[in-house]
C-alpha positions as CSV (number, residue, x, y, z in Angstrom):
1,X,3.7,14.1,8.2
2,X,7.6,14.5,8.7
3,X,8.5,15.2,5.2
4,X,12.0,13.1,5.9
5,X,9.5,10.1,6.0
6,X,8.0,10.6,3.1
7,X,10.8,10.8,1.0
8,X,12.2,7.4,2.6
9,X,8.6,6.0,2.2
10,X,9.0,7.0,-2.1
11,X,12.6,5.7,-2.1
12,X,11.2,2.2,-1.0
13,X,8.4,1.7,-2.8
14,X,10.9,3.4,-6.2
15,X,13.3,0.4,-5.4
16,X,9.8,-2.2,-5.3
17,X,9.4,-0.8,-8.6
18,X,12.6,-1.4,-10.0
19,X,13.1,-4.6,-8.5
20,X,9.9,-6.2,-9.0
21,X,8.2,-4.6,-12.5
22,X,5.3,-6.9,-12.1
23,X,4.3,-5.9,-8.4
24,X,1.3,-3.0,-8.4
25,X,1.9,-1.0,-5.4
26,X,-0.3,2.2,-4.6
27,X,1.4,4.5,-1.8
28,X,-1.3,5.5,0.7
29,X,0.0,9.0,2.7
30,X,-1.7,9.9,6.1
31,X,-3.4,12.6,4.2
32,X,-4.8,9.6,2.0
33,X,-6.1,7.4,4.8
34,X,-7.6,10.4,7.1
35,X,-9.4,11.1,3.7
36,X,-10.7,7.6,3.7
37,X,-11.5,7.1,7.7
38,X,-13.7,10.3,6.9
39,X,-15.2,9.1,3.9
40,X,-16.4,5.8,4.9
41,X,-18.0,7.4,8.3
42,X,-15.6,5.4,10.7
43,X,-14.6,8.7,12.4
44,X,-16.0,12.0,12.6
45,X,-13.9,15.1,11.3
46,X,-14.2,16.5,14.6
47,X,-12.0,14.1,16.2
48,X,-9.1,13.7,13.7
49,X,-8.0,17.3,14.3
50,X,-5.3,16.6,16.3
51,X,-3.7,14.2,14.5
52,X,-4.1,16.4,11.8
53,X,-7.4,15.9,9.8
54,X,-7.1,16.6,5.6
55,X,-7.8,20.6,5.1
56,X,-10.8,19.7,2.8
57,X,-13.1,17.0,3.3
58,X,-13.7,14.5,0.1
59,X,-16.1,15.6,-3.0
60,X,-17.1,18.6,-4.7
61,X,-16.2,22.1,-3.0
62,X,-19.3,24.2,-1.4
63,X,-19.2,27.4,-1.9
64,X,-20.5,29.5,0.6
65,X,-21.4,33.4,0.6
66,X,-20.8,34.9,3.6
67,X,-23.8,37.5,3.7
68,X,-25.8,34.1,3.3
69,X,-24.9,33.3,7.1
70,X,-25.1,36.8,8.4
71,X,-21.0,37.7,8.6
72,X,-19.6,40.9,6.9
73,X,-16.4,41.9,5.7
74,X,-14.2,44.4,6.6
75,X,-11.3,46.1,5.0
């Protein structure tokens, strides 16, 4: 996301703040709904690629070895 954006998008919702003390307001980034679409199964990972998908899916990191699926390093 155009970082420019973001900055305007936390400049707003700073002012909401100040303005209104009362009002809850929980900023949602692209990163944050993509997360969500992905979680809740209303779009494969696969197809939010291009709009660029979140680098690591929801939940607990896997670890995988790679000599468990047959690859080898080299240095």
């Amino acid at each position: 996301m155009n970082q420019k954006l973001v900055t305007k998008k936390n400049r707003k919702v700073r002012q909401l703040r100040e303005l209104y003390p009362d009002v809850n307001c929980k900023v949602f980034y692209q990163r944050d709904y993509l997360h969500l679409v992905v979680k809740y199964g209303l779009e494969e990972p696969e197809s939010l690629e291009d709009v660029g998908a979140p680098t690591r899916m929801p939940g607990r990191p896997t670890i995988v070895r790679l000599e468990d699926r047959g690859e080898r390093l080299t240095g």
